[in-house]
Each structure stands twice: as structure tokens, then as C-alpha cells.
N, C-alpha and C positions, 0 to 999 in steps of 0.2 A: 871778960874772958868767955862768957858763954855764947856769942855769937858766933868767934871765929871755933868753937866747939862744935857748933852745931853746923857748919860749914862745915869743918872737915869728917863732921859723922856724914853728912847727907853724900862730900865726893866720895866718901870710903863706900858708903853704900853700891852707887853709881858704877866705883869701878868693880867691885864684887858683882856686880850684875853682868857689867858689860864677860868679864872674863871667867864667870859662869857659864855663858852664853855660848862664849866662843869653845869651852871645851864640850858644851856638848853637841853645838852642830857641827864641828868638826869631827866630833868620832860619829854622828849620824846615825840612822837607827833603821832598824829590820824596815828595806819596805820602801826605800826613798829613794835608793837607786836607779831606779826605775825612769821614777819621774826624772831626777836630775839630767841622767844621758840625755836625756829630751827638748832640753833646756828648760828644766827645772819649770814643773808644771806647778806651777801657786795658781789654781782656776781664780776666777773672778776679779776682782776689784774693790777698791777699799780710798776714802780721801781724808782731807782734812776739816774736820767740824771747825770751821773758824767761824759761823754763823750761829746763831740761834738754829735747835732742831726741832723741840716738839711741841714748841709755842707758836709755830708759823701755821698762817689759817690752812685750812686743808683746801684741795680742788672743789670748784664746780658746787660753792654753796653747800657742800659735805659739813656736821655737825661736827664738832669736839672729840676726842675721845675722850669715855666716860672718867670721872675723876676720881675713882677705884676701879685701877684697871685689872684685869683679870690673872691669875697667879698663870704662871707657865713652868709645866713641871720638866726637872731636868736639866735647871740650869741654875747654878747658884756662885751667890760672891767667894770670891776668893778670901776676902777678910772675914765677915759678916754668916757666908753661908748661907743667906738668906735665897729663899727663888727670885728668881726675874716674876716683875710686873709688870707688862706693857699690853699695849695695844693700839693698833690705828686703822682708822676707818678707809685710807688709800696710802700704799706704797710706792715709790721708786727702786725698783732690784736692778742697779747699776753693774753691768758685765763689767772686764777690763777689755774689749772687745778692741783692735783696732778700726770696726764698723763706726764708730763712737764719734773715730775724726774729721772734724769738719761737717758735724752733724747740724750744731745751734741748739741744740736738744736740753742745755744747760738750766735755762729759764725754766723751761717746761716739768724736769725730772727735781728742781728744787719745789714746785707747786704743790705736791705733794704732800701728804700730812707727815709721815715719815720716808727718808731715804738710805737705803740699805745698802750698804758696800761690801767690799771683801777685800782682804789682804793690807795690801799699802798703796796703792794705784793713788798716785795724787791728784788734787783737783787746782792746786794754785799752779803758778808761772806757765799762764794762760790756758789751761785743759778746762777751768769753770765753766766755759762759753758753750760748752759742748760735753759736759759728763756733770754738770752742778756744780753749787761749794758745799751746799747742804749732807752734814752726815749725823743722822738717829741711830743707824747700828752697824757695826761693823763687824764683821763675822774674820775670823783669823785664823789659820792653824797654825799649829806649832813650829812648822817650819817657816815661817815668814816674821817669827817672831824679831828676829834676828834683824831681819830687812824694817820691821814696824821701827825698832831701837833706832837705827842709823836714821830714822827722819823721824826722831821722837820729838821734835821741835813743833813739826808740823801737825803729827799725826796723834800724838800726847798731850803734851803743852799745852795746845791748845785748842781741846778736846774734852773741856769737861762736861759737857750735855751728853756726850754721844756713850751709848750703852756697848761696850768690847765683850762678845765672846767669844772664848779662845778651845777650841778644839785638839786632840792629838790623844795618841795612844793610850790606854787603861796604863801603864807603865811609867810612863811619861807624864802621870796627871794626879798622881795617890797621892795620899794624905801624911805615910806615915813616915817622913822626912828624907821617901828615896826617891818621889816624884820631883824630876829636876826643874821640868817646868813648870808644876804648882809651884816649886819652892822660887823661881826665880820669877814668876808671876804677885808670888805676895810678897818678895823682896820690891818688887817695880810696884806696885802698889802704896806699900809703905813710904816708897818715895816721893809718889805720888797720889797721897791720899784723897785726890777730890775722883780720882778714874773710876768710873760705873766697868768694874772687871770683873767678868763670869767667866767659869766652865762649863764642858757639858760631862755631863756624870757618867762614868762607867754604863750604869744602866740603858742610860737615854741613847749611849754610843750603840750600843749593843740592838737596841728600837729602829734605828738609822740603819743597818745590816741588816736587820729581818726584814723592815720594808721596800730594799733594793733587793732581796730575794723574791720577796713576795711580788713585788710590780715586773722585773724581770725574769724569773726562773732560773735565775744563776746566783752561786753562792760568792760572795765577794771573794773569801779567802783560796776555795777549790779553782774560781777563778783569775788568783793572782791580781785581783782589782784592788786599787786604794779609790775611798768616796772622796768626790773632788769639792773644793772648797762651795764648789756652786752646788753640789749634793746637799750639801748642811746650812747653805744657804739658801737658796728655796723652799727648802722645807719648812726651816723654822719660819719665814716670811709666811707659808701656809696656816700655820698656828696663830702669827703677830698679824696678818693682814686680811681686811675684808676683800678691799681689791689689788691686785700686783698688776700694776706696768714694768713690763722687763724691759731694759732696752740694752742692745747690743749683742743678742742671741740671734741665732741663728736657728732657722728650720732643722730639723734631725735628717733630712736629705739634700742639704741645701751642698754639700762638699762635694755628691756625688754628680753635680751639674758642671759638664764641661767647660762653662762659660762664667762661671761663678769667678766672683773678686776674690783677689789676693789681697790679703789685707794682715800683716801682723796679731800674733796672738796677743800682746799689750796696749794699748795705744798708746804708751810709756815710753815704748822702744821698740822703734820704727824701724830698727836694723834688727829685728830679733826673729827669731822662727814664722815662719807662716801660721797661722791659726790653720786651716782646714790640714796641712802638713804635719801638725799636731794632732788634732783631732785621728788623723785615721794612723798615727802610728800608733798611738797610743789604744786605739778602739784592736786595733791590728795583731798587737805587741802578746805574747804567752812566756816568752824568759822575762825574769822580774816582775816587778809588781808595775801597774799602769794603772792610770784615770781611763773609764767608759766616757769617753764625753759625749759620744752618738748617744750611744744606751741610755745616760743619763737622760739625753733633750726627748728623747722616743718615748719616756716616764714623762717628762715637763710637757710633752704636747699632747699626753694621756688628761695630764693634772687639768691644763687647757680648758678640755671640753664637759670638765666636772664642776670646776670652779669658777673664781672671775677673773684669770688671769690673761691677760694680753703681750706681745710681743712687738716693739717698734724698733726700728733701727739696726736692720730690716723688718718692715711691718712684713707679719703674716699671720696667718690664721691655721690651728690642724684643722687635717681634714674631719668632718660630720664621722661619727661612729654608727655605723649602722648596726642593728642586733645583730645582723645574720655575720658579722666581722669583728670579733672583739678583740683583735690583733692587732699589734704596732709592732712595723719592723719588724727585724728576727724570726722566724717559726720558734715557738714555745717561750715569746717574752710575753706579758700578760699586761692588759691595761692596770693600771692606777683605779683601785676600788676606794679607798680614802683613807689618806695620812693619821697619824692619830694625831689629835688637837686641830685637824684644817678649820676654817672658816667655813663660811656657809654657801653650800653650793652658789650656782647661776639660776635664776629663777626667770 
């Protein structure tokens, strides 16, 4: 008797989650309107760890990461509470770009010591060849949760190296049994107790708004902005990684060139919105709340010329910062003086 017991405790759980889920992205939350009119902006990309992650050699003769890796403050288990410890000596920060397609770029962004995703953007039924299989960490928000569930096959299952941190509202994330998505994060946990699942804490959320104030001069909330999944992705990559290959980003003016490719915001869904068509309604947009995605890359091509991060697929370069110019974009945005926790400059 105590098998088919624990069988039916495990689907009771499953369906307690699943219809958890569903009542609360259906009633939705302050803030995501915005995006969704847009066709529901989930930035980035995200795949399936069916591979070994952070036992694969690193690139170009790179040594190990050290085997106490270093605490990173501001993000802790969902069961345990303990902080994230990682670190790696070279990165893959995988866009969900539809740049991505038909790239071959697969091989190369798996070489990597760790490979960074976002969301749910899958890498099986043939996208490997051209966005990797390899996934170390996957950066989520809470609205995609919903999307990670419906391919939890892929993206959970079979998933246990890859480290999940899940991001979303001080609201949406409390401890004291009214945060629905902590609570439906350590109910999916308990179900699946081998998942490496982090939050990011109140605090550290609140650290992520002062430094898109400070690197921009606009205040997220006066400015009706929500940070795009690629905001808190990048970043955290600057704390986890010595060096970042990005691939599938885009220059911060690259939308404004008349001859620029049309290409899909996913490379998921080939019929879906235009990326640059996205990018400037969204940069455009003052009813509702919206993702900066210009603003953002105009910050990541500041980060560029401070650190050792590179862009491929399209490769480009920012431009040289001269003293007498410490401006990107915008009149009154401000370059990137240094993330808290980055990595160590370019030397």
C-alpha cells in the first residue's frame, strides 16, 4: 500500500501546483500588462540541461573553477535558504534572439565553462546546433513560471545540474505564507527535490533598481519600467563570470539602421513579433509598465568597455569611451561605473 500512497501524494501535489499556478497568472499582477499587450515580453532565453554543466572542460586551455566557490550574496534556496555558490572562469549568456537561427553557434556556446539561459527557450527538436544543449543556470521570472511547468519534462526532469533562479515581485516572493510564488516554488521543489531553486531576496531586488537608476538616470518605477529578464541576467553573469560571450544581442543602435534584419523576438516562434518592433515599442511606450531594452543594451555596452564581456551573433564591439564623452545614448544616461559583486575588469 505505500507506493500507490505515495504516488497519489506526489500527483496530488503536481496537481496543487499546476492549479495554483493557474489562479495566479490568471489574475496577473501590478505591472505585466504592459508587457503582455506586446506579446508578452519574457526577455531572454532559457533550455534544457540534458547534458553535463559544470564538469565540461572550460574554453581555450582555461583552468577549473576553484573547488570553493565563492558565496554570492542575495540569492538563496528556496528549501535550505542557503546562498548561491558558484563561479566560472568563462560564460555562454544565451539571448532567445531570433539572430541565433541558423547560426551553428551551438558547439561553440556549449565550450564554455558555464552556459547561462533565460526563461524556457528550448535547445532540443533541433535548436542545439545553433543556441547549445548545455544549461549551468537559468535565470526565470515569475511570469514564465507558468511556460517553465508546461515543458517541465524538458526543462526540470531533466535538469538536475542546472542551478534555477527565479526572480518576481517583493509580493510575490515573501516568506510569510502569502508569497504565492515562493510558496508554489517550494511546493515544485518538494516535488522535485534534486532542483538547485533560488530566489533573489527583497534586498538584492531592490540593488538591481538602484543600479539601473544609477547607470541610467531614470527611476524604474517614475519611469513605468519593469527590468527585463536580460537585466537580471547579465548582471548576475557579472558577479558568476570572469569572461561573458553574449550571443544574440544586438548593438543598442543596431534597430535604428534602416537596412537592419527582421528577425523574430524568439527564435522559438518564427511567426511571433519582430524583435526591433519590440524593442522600440517597448523603449517608446509611457502608459503601462514596459521593458527598456535599448536602455538596457546602452548600460551592457557601457559594462562592454569596463569588463571582459564580448557580443557575437551579431559580433560587435562599443564604441572606445573617450574621457572627454562619458555618455551613452540618451542626454542624462550615465555609463556603468561597476555592478556590485562584477568580476575583474579588462586588463
Amino acid at each position: 500500500m505505500k507506493t500507490p500512497m505515495r504516488h497519489g501524494l506526489a500527483v496530488f501535489l503536481v496537481v496543487t501546483l499546476c492549479a495554483s499556478l493557474l489562479l495566479v497568472y490568471n489574475a496577473g499582477f501590478h505591472g505585466s500588462s504592459g508587457a503582455a499587450a506586446v506579446g508578452g515580453s519574457r526577455d531572454g532565453s532559457d533550455a534544457a540541461g540534458r547534458s553535463r554543466q559544470t564538469t565540461k572542460a572550460p574554453v581555450d586551455g582555461q583552468k577549473s573553477s576553484p573547488p570553493h566557490p565563492p558565496v554570492l550574496q542575495g540569492y538563496s534556496g528556496i528549501i535550505d535558504h542557503k546562498p548561491l555558490k558558484m563561479h566560472c572562469r568563462s560564460c555562454s549568456l544565451v539571448t532567445s534572439s531570433g539572430h541565433l537561427t541558423g547560426s551553428g553557434r551551438g558547439e561553440e556556446i556549449d565550450r564554455a565553462e558555464c552556459v547561462i539561459r533565460m526563461n524556457d527557450a528550448p535547445t532540443s527538436h533541433g535548436y542545439g546546433l545553433d543556441v547549445g544543449r548545455r544549461t549551468s543556470l537559468r535565470v526565470i521570472a515569475h511570469s514564465s513560471m507558468q511556460r517553465v511547468l508546461r515543458s517541465r519534462h524538458e526543462l526540470l526532469n531533466a535538469s538536475q545540474d542546472t542551478v534555477f533562479i527565479f526572480w518576481g515581485p517583493s509580493s510575490y516572493m515573501r516568506r510569510d505564507g502569502k508569497g504565492l510564488v515562493y510558496n508554489n516554488l517550494r511546493l515544485m521543489n518538494q516535488v522535485l527535490p534534486k532542483l538547485k531553486v533560488y530566489i533573489i531576496s527583497w534586498q538584492k531586488m531592490l540593488q538591481f533598481d538602484e543600479l539601473f537608476k544609477r547607470e541610467t538616470g531614470k527611476d524604474r518605477r517614475i519611469s513605468n519600467s519593469w527590468l527585463s529578464t536580460g537585466w537580471f541576467t547579465m548582471t548576475i553573469a557579472l558577479e558568476l563570470c570572469d569572461r561573458i560571450n553574449v550571443y544574440g544581442m544586438v548593438s543598442p543602435d543596431h534597430c535604428r539602421d534602416p537596412q537592419h534584419l527582421s528577425v523574430p523576438y524568439h527564435y522559438y516562434e518564427p511567426r511571433g513579433p519582430d524583435e526591433c518592433a519590440m524593442y522600440i515599442s517597448h523603449e517608446r511606450g509611457r502608459r503601462g509598465s514596459h521593458h527598456r531594452f535599448i536602455t538596457e543594451k546602452r548600460v551592457f555596452a557601457g559594462w562592454a568597455q569596463t569588463f571582459d564581456i564580448h557580443f557575437y551573433q551579431p559580433s560587435w564591439e562599443p564604441p572606445r569611451r573617450s574621457p572627454s564623452n562619458q555618455t551613452l545614448g540618451e542626454p542624462g544616461e550615465k555609463v556603468l561605473v561597476a555592478p556590485p559583486g562584477g568580476p575583474r575588469q579588462n586588463t
